[in-house]
C-alpha positions in Angstrom: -4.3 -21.0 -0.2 -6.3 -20.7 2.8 -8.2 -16.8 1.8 -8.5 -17.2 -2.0 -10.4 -21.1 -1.6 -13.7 -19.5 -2.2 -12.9 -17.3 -5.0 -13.1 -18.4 -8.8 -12.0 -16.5 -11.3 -12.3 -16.8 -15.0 -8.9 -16.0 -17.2 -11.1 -14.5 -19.7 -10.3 -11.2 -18.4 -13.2 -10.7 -16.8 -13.9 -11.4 -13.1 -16.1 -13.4 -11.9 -19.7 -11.5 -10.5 -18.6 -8.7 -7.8 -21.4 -7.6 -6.0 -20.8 -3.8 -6.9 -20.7 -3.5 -10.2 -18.7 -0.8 -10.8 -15.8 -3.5 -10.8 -17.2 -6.1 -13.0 -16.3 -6.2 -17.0 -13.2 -5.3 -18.0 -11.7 -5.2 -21.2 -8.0 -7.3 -21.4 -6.3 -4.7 -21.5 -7.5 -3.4 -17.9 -8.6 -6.7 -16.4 -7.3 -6.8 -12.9 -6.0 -10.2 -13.3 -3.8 -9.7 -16.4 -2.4 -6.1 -14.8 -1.3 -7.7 -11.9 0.5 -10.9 -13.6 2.0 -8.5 -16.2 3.6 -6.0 -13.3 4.4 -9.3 -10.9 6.1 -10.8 -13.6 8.0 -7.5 -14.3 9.0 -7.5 -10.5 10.3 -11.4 -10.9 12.2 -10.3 -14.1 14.3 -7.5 -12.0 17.9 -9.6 -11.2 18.7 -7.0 -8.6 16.9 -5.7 -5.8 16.3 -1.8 -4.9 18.7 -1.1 -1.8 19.3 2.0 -0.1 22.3 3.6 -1.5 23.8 4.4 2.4 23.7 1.3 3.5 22.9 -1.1 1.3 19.4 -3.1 2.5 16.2 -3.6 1.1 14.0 -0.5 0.2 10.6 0.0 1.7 9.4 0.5 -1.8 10.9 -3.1 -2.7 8.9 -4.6 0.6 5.8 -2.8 -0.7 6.2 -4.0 -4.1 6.9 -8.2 -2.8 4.0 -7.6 -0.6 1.2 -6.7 -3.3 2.6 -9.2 -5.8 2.2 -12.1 -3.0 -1.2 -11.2 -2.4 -2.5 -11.1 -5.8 -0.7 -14.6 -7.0 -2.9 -15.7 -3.6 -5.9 -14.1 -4.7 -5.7 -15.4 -7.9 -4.9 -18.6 -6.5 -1.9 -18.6 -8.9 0.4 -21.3 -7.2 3.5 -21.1 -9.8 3.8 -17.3 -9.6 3.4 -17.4 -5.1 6.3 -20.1 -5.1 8.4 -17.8 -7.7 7.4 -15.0 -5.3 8.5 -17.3 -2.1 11.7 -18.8 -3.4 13.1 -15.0 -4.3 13.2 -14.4 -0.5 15.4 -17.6 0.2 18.3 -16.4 -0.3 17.4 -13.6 2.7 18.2 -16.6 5.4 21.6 -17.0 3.4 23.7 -15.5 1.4 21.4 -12.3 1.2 21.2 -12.1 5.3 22.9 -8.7 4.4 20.6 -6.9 2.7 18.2 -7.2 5.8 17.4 -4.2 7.7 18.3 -3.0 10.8 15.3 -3.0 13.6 15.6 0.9 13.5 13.6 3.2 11.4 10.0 2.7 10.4 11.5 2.7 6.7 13.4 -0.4 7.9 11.1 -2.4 9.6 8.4 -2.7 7.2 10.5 -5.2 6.0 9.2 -7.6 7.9 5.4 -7.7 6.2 6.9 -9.7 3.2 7.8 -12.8 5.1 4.8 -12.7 7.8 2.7 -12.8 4.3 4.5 -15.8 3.6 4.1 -16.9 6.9 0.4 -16.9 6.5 0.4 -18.3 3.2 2.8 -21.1 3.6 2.8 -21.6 7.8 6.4 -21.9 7.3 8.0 -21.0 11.2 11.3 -19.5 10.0 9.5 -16.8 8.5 7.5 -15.7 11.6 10.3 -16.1 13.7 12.2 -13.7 10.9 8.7 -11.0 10.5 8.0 -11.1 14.3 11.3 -10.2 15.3 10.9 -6.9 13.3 6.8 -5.9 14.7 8.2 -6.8 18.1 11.7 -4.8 17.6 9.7 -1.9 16.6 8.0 -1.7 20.1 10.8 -3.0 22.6 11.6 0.3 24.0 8.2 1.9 23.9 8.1 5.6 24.3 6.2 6.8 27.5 3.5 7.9 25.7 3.3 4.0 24.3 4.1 4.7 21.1 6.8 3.2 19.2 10.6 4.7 19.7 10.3 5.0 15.9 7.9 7.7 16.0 8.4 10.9 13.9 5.3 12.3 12.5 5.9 11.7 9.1 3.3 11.2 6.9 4.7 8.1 5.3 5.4 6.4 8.4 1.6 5.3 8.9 1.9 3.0 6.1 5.0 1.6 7.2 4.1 1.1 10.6 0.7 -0.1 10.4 1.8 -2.9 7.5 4.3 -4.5 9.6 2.4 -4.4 12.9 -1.7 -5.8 10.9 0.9 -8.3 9.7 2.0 -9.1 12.7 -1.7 -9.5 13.7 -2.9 -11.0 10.8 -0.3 -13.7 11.2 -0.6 -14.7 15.2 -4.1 -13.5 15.9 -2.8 -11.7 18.5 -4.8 -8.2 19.1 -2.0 -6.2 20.9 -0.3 -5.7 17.5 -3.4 -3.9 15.8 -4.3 -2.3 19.2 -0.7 -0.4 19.4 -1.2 0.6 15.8 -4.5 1.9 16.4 -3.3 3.7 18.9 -0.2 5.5 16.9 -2.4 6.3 14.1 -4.4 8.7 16.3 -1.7 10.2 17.0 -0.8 10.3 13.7 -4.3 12.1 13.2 -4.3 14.0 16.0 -0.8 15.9 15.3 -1.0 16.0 11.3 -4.3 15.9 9.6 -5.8 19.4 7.9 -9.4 20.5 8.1 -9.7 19.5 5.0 -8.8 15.5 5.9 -5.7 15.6 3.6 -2.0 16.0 5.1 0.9 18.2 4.5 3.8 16.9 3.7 5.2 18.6 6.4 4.9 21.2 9.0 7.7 23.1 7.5 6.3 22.1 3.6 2.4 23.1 3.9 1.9 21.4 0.1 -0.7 18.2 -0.1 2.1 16.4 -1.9 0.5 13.4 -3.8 2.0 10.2 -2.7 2.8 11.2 1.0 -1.3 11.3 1.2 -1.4 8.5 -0.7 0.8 6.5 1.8 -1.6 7.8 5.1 -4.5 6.5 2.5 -3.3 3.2 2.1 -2.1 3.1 5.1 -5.7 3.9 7.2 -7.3 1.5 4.5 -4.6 -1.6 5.8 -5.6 -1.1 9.7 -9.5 -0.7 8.9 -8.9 -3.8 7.3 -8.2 -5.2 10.4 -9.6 -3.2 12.7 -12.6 -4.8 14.6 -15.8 -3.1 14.4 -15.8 -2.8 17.9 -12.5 -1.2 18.7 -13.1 1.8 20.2 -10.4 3.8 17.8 -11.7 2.6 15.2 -14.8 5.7 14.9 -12.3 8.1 15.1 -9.9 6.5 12.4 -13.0 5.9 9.9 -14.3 9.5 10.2 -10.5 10.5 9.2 -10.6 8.0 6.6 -13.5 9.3 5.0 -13.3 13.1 5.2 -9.7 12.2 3.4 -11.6 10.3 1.0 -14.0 13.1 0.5 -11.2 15.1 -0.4 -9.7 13.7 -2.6 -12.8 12.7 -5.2 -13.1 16.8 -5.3 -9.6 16.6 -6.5 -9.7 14.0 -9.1 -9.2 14.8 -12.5 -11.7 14.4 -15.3 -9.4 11.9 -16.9 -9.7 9.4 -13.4 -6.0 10.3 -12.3 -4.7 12.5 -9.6 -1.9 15.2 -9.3 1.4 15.8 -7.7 0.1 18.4 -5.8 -3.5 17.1 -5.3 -4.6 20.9 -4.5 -2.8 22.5 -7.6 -4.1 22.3 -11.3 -1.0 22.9 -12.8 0.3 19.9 -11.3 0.9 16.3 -13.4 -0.7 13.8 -13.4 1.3 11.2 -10.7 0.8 7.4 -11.1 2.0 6.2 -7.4 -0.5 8.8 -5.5 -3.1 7.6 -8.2 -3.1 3.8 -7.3 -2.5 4.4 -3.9 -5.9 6.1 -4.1 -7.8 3.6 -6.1 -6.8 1.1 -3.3 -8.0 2.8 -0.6 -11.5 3.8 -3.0 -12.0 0.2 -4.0 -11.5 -1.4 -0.5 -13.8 1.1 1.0 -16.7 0.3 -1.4 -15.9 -3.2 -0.4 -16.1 -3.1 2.7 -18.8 -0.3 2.9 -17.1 2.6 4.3 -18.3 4.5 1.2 -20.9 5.0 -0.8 -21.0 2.4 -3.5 -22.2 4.8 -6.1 -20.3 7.6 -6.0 -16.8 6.2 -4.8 -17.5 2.8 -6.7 -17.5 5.2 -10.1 -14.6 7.0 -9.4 -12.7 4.0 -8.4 -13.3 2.5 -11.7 -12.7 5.9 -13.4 -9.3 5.6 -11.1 -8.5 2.2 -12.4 -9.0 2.2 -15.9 -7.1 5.5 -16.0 -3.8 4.0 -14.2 -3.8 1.0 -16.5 -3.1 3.0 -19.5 0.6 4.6 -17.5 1.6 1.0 -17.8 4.0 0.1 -20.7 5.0 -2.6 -22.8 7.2 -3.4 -20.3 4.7 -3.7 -17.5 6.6 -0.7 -16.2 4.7 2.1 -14.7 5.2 5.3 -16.3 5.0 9.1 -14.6 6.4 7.8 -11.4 7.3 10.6 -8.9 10.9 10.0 -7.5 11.7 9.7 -4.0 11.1 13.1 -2.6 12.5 15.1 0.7 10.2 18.0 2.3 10.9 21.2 1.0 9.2 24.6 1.6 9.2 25.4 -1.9 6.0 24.9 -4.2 8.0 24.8 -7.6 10.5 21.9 -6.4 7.5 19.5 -5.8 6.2 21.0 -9.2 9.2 20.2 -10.7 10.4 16.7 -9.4 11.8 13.9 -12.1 9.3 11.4 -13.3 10.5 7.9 -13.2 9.4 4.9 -15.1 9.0 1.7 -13.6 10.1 3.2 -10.3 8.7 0.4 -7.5 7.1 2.9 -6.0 4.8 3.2 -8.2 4.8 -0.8 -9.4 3.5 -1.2 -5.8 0.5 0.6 -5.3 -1.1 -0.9 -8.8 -0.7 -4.7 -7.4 -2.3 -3.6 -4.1 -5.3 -1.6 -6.2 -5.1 -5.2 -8.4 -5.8 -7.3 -5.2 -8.6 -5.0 -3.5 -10.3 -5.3 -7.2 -10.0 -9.3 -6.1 -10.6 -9.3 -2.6 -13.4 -10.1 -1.1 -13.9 -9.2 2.4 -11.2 -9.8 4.8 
């Protein structure tokens, strides 16, 4: 496993010396190691997969889920758990051809991140063939503009987008894949983001609604990732990155976790907007975006608050459910609250892996 050959980790619970040390020392019970094995198992145990009720495919949130649990059993250099997490996807070139997306939507095509990842961790060709067709479908009828004919200025999409298309670079080396993301996420920027470096949920629904931040969040953090320093989008997509980041350590609760409505103290406490947070926190200290101090603290405060939603079960608890815009503040106020809802398995094994990472 060609990322993880220089990291060691002891199964004592405790990693290995980070150089910030706000991630060092964790008890069992919050260890990023044991969290993430716990919640990948979980996902392995699951017979069926989530589909979209319409049509019957794989859900983004699925995609999202397979993604983070295939790069913590790399990072962890756990080689039982990454073939479990390989031979699940088999039956995809088979009898489970059906449940692949179309080449349509940006909710669709993300699908394609879960076999370029094991396309870079294996080099096995039928999955790039498979993952490429989808980062190159999404761009193979550009609008004028140059952006992708999927384009809809939805908040979410800049997660989905991005993952597929730094994939796609990430896998061939090729820079025209970042470089066309890049360039939609300005746009992104340009047409969506507040004063204030958060995002509504929509024009038509001016609410900061947790997780759709916390899928811009994670989503900016991916393409920094890869990124070069020297792009010349990339100053204008940190300084976003950060005043969001700003923003949202104002709005964390004393207790580490943030809200459904990140602006609105009546609002609960939401696990999926929470870890989708702490990953973009823990990979900015990493890579030194943000201050190490201050952002390494509440990261930790982040983590070890998330850990204790997590049930015997390694299910996730206090889960927003999927959630339509709607100019109403007491519908977001009053959304069900899922357990073990992948959306919220997700973003805990991607927090688990930046906890692991070292630099990209």
């Amino acid at each position: 496993m060609r990322r993880c050959a220089i990291l060691f980790l002891c199964w004592c619970g405790f990693a290995c010396a980070d150089p910030h040390p706000y991630f060092e020392h964790w008890t069992e019970g919050a260890s990023p190691q044991r969290i993430g094995q716990r919640v990948s198992e979980r996902f392995l145990s699951a017979q069926d997969h989530m589909l979209w009720t319409e049509h019957g495919t794989l859900h983004y949130a699925e995609v999202a889920t397979w993604y983070g649990a295939l790069t913590f059993a790399e990072l962890t250099d756990d080689e039982p758990l990454s073939r479990r997490l390989v031979e699940r996807f088999e039956p995809f070139f088979a009898e489970k051809d059906r449940l692949i997306p179309p080449i349509n939507h940006v909710d669709h095509t993300v699908f394609g991140a879960v076999p370029l990842e094991i396309y870079i961790q294996t080099g096995r060709a039928k999955h790039r063939t498979l993952g490429m067709a989808f980062a190159d479908g999404q761009w193979d009828r550009p609008r004028p503009d140059g952006l992708t004919n999927q384009t809809r200025f939805w908040i979410d999409d800049m997660y989905m987008i991005t993952l597929v298309q730094a994939q796609a670079t990430r896998a061939t080396g090729e820079p025209k894949y970042i470089d066309r993301t890049a360039r939609e996420m300005v746009a992104y920027l340009d047409e969506l983001q507040q004063p204030n470096g958060l995002f509504f949920h929509a024009p038509d629904a001016p609410f900061y609604w947790g997780r759709g931040n916390g899928w811009m969040a994670a989503g900016m953090t991916e393409l920094l990732r890869s990124l070069s320093e020297e792009h010349p989008a990339r100053p204008r997509i940190l300084a976003a990155y950060r005043r969001m980041m700003q923003t949202l350590l104002e709005h964390q609760s004393e207790q580490g976790m943030w809200r459904q409505l990140i602006d609105h103290p009546s609002a609960w406490f939401e696990s999926s907007s929470t870890g989708m947070f702490t990953f973009a926190f823990v990979t900015g200290v990493k890579e030194g975006w943000l201050d190490a101090e201050t952002y390494g603290a509440a990261a930790r405060k982040a983590w070890l608050a998330l850990t204790s939603y997590i049930d015997s079960n390694g299910d996730v608890r206090e889960v927003c459910v999927g959630t339509g815009t709607k100019n109403d503040l007491q519908y977001y106020l009053d959304r069900p609250r899922a357990v073990g809802d992948l959306h919220g398995q997700a973003p805990l094994l991607w927090s688990a892996s930046a906890l692991l990472r070292q630099r990209l």
